[in-house]
C-alpha atoms as one frame of an Amber mdcrd trajectory, in Angstrom:
protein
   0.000   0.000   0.000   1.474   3.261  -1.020   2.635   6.201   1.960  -0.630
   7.965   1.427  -3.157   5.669   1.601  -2.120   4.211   4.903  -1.821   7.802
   6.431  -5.398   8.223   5.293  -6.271   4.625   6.770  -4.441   5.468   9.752
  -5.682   8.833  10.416  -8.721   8.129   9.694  -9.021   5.427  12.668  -7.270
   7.656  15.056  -9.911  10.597  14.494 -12.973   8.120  14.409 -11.978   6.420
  17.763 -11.166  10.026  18.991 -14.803  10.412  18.359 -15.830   7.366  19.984
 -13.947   8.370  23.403 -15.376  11.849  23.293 -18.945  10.243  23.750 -17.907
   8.227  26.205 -16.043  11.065  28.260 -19.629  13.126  27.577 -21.523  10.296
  28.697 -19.790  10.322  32.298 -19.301  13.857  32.579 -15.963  13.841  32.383
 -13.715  15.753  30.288 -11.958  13.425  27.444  -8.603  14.685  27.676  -7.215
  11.811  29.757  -8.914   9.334  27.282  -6.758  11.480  24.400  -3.785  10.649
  26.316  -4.724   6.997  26.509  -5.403   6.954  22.699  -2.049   8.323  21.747
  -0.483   6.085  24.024  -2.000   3.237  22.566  -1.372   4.294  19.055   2.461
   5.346  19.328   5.945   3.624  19.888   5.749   0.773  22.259   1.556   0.951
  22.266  -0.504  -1.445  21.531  -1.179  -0.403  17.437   1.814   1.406  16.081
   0.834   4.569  13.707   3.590   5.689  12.003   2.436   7.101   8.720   0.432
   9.928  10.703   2.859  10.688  13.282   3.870  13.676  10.737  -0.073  15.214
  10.175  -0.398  14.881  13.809   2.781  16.722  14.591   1.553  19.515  12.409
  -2.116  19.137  13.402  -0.841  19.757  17.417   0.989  22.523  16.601  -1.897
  23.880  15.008  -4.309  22.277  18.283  -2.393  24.694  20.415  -2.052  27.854
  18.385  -6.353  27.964  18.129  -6.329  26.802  22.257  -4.355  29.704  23.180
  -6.519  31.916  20.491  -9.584  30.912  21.786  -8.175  31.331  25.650  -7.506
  35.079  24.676 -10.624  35.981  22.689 -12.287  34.647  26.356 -10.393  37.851
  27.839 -10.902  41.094  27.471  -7.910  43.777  28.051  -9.770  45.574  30.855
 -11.159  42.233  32.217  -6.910  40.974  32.239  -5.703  43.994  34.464  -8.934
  44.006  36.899  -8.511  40.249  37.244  -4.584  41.014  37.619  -5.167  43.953
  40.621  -7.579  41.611  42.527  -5.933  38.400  42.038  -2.017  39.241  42.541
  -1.715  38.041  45.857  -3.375  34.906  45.360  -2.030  34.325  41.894   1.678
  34.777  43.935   0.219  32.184  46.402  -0.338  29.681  43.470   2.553  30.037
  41.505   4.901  29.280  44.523   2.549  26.512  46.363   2.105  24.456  42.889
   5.148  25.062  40.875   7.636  23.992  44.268   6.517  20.629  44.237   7.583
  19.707  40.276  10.822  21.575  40.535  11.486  19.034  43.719  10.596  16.289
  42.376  12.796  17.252  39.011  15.642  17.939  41.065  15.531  15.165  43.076
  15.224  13.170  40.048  18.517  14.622  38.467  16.519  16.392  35.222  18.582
  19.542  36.178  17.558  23.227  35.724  15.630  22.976  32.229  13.783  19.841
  33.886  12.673  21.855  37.298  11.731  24.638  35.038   9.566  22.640  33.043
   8.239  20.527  35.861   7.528  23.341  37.830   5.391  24.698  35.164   3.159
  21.201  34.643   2.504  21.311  38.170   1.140  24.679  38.484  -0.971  25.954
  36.383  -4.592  24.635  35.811  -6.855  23.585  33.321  -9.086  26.659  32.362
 -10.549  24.519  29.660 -11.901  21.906  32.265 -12.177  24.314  34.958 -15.002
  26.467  32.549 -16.258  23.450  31.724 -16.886  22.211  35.285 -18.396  25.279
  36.765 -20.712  25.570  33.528 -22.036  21.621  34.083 -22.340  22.243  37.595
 -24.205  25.610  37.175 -22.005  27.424  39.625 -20.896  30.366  37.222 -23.132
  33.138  39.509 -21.474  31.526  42.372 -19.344  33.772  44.737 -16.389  32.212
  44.828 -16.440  32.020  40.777 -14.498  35.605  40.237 -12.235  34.598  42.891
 -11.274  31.268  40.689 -11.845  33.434  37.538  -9.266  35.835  38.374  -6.433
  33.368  39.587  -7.114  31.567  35.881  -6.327  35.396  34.554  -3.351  35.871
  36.593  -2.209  31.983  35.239  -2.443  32.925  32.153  -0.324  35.856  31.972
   2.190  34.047  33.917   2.269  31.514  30.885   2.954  34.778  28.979   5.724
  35.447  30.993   6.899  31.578  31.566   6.859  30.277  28.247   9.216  32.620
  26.700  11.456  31.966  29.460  11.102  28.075  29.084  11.584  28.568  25.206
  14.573  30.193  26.090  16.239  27.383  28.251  15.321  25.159  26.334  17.256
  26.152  22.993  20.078  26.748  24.787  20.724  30.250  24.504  23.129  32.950
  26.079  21.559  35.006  29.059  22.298  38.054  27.155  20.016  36.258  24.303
  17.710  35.086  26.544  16.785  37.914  28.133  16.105  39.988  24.925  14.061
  37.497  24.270  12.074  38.238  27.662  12.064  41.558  26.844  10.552  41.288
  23.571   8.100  39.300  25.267   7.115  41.826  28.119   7.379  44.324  25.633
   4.624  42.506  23.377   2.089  41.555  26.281   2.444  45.047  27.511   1.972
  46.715  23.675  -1.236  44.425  23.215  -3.019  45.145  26.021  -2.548  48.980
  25.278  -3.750  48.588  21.788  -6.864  45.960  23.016  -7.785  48.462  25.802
  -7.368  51.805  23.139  -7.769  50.582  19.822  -9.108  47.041  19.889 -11.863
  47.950  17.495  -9.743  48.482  15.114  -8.060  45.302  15.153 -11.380  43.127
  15.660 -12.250  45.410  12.386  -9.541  44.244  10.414 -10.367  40.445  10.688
 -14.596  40.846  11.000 -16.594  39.794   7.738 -20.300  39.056   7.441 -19.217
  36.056   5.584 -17.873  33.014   7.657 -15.274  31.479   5.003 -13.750  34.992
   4.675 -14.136  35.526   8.811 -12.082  32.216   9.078  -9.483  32.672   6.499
  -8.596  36.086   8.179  -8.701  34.535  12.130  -6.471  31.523  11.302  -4.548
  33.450   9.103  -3.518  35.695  11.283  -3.532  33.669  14.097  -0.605  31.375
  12.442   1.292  34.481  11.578   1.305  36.052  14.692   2.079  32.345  16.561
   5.186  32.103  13.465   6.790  35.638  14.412   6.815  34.650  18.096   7.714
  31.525  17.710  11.068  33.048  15.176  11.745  35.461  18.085  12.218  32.763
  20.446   8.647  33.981  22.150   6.613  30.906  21.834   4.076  30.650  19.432
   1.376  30.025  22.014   1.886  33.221  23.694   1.680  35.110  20.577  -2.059
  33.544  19.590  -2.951  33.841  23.180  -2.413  38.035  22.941  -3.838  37.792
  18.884  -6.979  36.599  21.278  -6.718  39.562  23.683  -6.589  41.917  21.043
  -9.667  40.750  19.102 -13.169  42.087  21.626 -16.527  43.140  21.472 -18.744
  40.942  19.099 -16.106  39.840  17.027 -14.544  37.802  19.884 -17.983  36.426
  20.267 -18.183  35.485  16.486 -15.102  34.249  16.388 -15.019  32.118  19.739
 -18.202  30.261  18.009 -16.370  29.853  14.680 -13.627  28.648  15.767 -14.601
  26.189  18.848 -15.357  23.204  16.561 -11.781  23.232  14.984 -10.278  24.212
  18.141 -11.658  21.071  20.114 -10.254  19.029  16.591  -6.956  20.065  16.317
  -6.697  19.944  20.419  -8.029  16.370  20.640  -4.943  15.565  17.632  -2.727
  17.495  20.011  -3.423  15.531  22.910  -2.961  12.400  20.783   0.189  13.620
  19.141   1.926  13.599  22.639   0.493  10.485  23.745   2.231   9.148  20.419
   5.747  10.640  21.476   5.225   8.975  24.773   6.768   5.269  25.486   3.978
   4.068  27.496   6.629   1.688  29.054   8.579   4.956  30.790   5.526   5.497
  32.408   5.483   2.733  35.092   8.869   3.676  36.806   7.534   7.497  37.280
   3.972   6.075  38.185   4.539   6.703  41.915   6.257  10.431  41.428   2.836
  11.058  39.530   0.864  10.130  42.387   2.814  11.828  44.793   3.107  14.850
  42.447  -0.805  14.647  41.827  -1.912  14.057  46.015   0.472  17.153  46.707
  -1.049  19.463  44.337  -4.353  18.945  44.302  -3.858  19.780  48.164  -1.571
  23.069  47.994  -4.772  23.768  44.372  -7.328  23.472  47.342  -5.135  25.350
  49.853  -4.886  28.428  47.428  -8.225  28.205  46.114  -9.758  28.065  50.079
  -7.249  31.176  51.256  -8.374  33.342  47.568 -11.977  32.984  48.395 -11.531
  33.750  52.255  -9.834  36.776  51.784 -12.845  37.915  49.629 -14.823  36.985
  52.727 -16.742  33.785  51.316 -17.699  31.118  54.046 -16.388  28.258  53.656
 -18.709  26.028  51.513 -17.671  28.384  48.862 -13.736  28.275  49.876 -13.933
  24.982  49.560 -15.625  25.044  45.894 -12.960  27.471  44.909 -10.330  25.265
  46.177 -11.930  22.268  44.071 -12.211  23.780  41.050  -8.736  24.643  40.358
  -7.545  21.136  40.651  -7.754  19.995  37.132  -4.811  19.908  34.839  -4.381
  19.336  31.390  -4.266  21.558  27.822  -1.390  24.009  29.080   0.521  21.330
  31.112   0.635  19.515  28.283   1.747  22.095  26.174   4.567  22.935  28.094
   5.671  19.475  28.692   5.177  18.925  24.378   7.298  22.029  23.905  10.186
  20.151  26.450  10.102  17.075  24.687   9.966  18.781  20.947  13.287  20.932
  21.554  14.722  18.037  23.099  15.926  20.202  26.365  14.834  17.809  28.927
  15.231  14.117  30.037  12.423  11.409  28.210  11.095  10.446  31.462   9.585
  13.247  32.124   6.682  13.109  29.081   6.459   9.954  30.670   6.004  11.950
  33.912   3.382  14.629  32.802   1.448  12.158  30.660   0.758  10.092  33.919
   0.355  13.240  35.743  -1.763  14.954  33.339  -4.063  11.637  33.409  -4.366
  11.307  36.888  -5.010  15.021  37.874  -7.734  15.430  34.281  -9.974  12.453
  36.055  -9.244  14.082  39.297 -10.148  17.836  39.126 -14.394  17.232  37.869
 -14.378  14.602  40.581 -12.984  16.995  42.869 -15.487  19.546  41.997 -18.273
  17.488  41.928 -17.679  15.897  45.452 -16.532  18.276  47.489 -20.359  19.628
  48.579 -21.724  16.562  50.011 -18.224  15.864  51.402 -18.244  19.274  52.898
 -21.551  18.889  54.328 -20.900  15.420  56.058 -17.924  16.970  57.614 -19.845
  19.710  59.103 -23.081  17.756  60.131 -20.342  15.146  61.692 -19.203  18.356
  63.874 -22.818  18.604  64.818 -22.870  22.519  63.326 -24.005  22.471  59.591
 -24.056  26.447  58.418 -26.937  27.037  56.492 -25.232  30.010  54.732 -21.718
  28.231  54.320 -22.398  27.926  50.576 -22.690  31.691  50.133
């Protein structure tokens, strides 16, 4: 059979049993990312079906998976909704980054992956899922809770930490000089701080630029110029990601809104071949020897996610039903821990163990966070009828 037609055969079964574990994530309630993992684990080196012929589409495809779910993060954001979310989340979002990101950069140390490893660990471990997080609070119906702009605005802060981060990992990763490296941070502060002057000024203009009444033309224009912008970034050693996540900022009003609908369908395609496209680079044999750092890694931070979530919502002086749904929510990991951990393992900075790592990690924490959510109520409850004094207004 000739090169072509057994890419076609072969992609072909990867996207229709991609399809097959979405329903059955949907039909649980849970979100199908772990079961992406699975699938490209099964499908990849040392799995149980080798794909070879699409290992090169789904490289491509995942680059493209995380361009449109860092687009589609930004157009979420507005530029005046970033810095409010910044001011009233700072101290929490400080809270976060040193509570979660410790316990990766330990455990990467201790492990002997050096510097670039802790760096990249570090950044697996602490920053969570916004994509299963939204998800969660919508299914739940818990998005006019209390406590939701107190999680909202520690997502925010995340987020333009990854702005910060990524650039810096990018950096460490190819190797570069620290007079190098640092340009390249600057060019990256620089950028964040000239896009959210032009989105809070003149972001009418830009969404005016890209807006048609016509959808194929609307599309053209947002992917367009979402791959250029993600190109540039990525040639100035800024990381592509962070340059469609500002593209996203940039683009308000009821364009974002247009575009967030256009674009969702292919976003949640090209992310599901992302998710797959690691699991392929991933021996699923390295994953048993790092099975117990996982678990440790994942018991630790879902802990310090709850700690920071409960201490956020207290400060804002919500009782502590509310803490503890705050606390909950932020457990989940998953799109941007795997992006950082593909961007390791595709520069080649870091040690092969440690996909190995964040795939089991990823998995573990993904089926962990909704549970986490969904629980934590009736588990609050039976604590505090146990202790005989059940607040009626706890959950306010």
């Amino acid at each position: 059979m000739d090169s072509t037609g057994l890419a076609l055969i072969e992609l072909g079964a990867i996207l229709f049993a991609l399809g097959m574990m979405g329903r059955f994530a949907a039909r649980f309630g849970m979100s199908p990312i772990p079961l992406y993992l699975l699938g490209g684990l099964a499908f990849g080196e040392g799995g149980i079906i080798e794909m070879r012929a699409a290992a090169e589409f789904g490289h491509l495809a995942g680059e493209i998976g995380v361009v449109l779910l860092l687009l589609l993060l930004g157009l979420e954001y507005t530029a005046a909704e970033l810095v409010t979310g910044l001011r009233r989340g700072w101290l929490a979002g400080i809270l976060d980054i040193v509570a979660n990101a410790t316990p990766g950069v330990l455990v990467a140390l201790f492990l002997g992956w050096g510097a670039v490893g802790a760096v990249t660990m570090g950044g697996i471990t602490y920053i969570s899922s916004s994509g299963i997080v939204a998800k969660v609070l919508n299914d739940l119906g818990r998005l006019g809770n209390r406590e939701t702009p107190v999680i909202l605005s520690i997502l925010v802060f995340e987020d333009l930490a990854m702005a910060v981060y990524l650039p810096i990992l990018t950096m460490m990763l190819a190797g570069l000089s620290l007079a190098t490296g640092m340009r390249s941070l600057a060019i990256a502060l620089v950028a964040i701080t000239v896009v959210l002057l032009v989105a809070l000024r003149y972001g009418r203009y830009v969404s005016a630029v890209v807006d048609s009444n016509d959808n194929e033309i609307f599309l053209l224009k947002l992917l367009g110029a979402a791959l250029l912008v993600a190109g540039a970034a990525s040639a100035l050693n800024v990381s592509a990601a962070v340059g469609a996540f500002l593209l996203g900022i940039a683009i308000s009003g009821s364009t974002a809104q247009e575009a967030a609908k256009l674009l969702e369908p292919l976003r949640d395609l090209f992310a599901a071949i992302f998710f797959v496209a690691f699991g392929l680079n991933t021996d699923p044999q390295a994953i048993p020897p790092v099975l117990v750092w996982a678990i440790a890694l994942a018991v630790v931070t879902a802990l310090t996610k709850i700690g920071t979530g409960w201490w956020a919502a207290r400060r804002q002086g919500i009782r502590r039903m509310g803490r503890a749904r705050a606390g909950a929510a932020l457990v989940a990991r998953g799109e941007f821990s795997i992006v950082i951990a593909g961007l390791a393992v595709s520069m080649g900075g870091t040690n092969h163990k440690l996909a190995a790592l964040a795939s089991a990690y990823v998995l573990i924490m993904a089926i962990l966070g909704p549970i986490a959510a969904r629980v934590v109520e009736p588990a609050v409850r039976l604590f505090q009828r146990d202790r005989g004094g059940l607040d009626p207004v706890a959950g306010i």
